[in-house]
ChimeraX commands (.cxc) that place a marker at each C-alpha (Angstrom):
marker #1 position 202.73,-84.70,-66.29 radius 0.5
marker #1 position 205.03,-81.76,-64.93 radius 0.5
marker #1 position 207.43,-81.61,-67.40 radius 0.5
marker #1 position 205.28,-82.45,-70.20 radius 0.5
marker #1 position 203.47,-79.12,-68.69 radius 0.5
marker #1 position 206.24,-77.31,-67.95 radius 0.5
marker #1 position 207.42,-78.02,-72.29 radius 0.5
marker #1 position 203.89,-75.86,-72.81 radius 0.5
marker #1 position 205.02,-73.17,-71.20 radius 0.5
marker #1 position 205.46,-70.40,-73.90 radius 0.5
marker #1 position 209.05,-69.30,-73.63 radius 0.5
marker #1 position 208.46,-65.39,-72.50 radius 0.5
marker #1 position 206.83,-66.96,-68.99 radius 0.5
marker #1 position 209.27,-66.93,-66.25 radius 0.5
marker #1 position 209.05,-70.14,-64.66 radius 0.5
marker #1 position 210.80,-71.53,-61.14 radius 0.5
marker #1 position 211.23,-75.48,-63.25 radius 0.5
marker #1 position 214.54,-75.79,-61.37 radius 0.5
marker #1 position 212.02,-76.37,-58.30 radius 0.5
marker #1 position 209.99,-79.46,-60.10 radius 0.5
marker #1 position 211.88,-82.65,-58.51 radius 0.5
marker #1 position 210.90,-86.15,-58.48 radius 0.5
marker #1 position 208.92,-86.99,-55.71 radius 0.5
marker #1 position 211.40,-89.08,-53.99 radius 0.5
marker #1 position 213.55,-85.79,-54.09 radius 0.5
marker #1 position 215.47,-87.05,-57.02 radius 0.5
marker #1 position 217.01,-84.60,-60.15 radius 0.5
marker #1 position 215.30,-85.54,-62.88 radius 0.5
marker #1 position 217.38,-85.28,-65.22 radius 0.5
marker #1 position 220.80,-87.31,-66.34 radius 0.5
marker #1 position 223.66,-87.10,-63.69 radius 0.5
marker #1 position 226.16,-84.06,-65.09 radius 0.5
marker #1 position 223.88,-83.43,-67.77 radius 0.5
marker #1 position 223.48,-79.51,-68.71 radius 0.5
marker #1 position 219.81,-79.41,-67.29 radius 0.5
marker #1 position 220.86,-81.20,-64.35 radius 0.5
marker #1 position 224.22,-79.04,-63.06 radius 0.5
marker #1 position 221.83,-75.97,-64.17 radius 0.5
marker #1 position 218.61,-76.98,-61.94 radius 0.5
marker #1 position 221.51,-78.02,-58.83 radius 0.5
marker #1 position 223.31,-74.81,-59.29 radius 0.5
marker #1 position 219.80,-72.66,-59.55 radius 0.5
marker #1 position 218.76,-75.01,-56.73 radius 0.5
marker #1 position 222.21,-74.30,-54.39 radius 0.5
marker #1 position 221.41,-70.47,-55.09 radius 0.5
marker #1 position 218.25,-70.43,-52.67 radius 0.5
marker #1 position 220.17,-72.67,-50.06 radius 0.5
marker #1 position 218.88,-76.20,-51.14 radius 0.5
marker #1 position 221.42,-78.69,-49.89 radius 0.5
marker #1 position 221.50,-81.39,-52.86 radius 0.5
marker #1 position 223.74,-84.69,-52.01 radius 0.5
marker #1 position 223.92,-87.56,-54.64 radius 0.5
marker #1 position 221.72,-85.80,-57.25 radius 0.5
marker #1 position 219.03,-85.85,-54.62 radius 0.5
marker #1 position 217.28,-83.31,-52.37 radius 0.5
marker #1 position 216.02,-84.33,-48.95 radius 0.5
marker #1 position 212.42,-83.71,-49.25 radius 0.5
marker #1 position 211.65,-84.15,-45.46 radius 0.5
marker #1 position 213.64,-80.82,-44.83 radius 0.5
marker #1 position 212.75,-79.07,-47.96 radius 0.5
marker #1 position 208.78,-79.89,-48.96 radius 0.5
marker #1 position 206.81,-77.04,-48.99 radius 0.5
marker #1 position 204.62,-77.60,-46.04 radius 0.5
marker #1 position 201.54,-74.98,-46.00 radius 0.5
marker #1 position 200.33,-74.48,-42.28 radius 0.5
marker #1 position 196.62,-74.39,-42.09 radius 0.5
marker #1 position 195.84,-70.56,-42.49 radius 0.5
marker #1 position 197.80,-70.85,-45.47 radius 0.5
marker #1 position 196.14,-73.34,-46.93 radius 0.5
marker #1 position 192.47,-72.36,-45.68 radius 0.5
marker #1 position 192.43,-68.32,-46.71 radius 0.5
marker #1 position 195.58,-67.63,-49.24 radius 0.5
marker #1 position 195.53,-70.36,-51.74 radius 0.5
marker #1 position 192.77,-69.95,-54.43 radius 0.5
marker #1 position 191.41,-73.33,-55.70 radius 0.5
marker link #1:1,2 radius 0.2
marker link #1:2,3 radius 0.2
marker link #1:3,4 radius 0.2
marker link #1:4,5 radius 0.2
marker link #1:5,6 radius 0.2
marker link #1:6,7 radius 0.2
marker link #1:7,8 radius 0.2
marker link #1:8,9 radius 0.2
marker link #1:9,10 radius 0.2
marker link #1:10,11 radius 0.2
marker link #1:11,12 radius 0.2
marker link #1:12,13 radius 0.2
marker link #1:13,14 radius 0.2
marker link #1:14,15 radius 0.2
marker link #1:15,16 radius 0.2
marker link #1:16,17 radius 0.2
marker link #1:17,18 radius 0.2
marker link #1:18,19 radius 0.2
marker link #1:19,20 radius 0.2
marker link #1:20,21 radius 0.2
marker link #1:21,22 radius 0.2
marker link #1:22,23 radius 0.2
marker link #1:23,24 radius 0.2
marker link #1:24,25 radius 0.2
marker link #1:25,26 radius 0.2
marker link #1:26,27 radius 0.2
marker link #1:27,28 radius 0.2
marker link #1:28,29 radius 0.2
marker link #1:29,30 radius 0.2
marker link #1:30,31 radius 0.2
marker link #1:31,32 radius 0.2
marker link #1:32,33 radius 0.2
marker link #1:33,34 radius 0.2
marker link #1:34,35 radius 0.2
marker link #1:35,36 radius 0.2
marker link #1:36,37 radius 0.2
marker link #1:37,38 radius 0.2
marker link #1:38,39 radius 0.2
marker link #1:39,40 radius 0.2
marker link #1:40,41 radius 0.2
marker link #1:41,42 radius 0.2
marker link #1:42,43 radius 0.2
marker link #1:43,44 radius 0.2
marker link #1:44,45 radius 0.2
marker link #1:45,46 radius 0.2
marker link #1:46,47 radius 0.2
marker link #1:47,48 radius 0.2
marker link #1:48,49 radius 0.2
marker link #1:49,50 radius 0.2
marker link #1:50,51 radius 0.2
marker link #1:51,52 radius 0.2
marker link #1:52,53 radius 0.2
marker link #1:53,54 radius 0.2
marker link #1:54,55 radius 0.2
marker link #1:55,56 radius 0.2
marker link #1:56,57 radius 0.2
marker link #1:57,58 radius 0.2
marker link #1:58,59 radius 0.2
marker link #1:59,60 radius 0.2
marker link #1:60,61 radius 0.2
marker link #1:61,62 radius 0.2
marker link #1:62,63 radius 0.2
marker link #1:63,64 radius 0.2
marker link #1:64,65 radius 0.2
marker link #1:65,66 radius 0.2
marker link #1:66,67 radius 0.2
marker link #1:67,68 radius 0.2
marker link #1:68,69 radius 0.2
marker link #1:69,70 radius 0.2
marker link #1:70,71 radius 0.2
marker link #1:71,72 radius 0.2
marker link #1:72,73 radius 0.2
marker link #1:73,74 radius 0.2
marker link #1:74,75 radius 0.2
view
């Protein structure tokens, strides 16, 4: 449903997509494929460590603490 979302989004909108992973921490798209050496390299550029076209979502899940999730997130 992401990336059928993400297609919607009208092409002026500035969008962090490289971000959207599978949720096993998996590249979505094809090994060496354009989209995928462009979402590793965009991916590399905030520090992400990415081994075997996968991202190690234990160390890199966003993980709200509480106060976070109680008074800045609107719902």
């Amino acid at each position: 449903m992401v990336g059928r979302s993400l297609k919607a989004v009208p092409p002026h909108e500035i969008v962090p997509w490289f971000r959207v992973l599978r949720s096993n921490g998996q590249i979505a798209f094809p090994v060496a494929s354009e989209h995928a050496n462009e979402q590793i390299a965009r991916l590399q550029e905030e520090g992400v460590l990415v081994v075997n076209h996968r991202v190690d979502m234990k160390r890199y899940q966003w993980q709200p603490d509480l106060p976070t999730l109680l008074y800045q997130l609107d719902f």
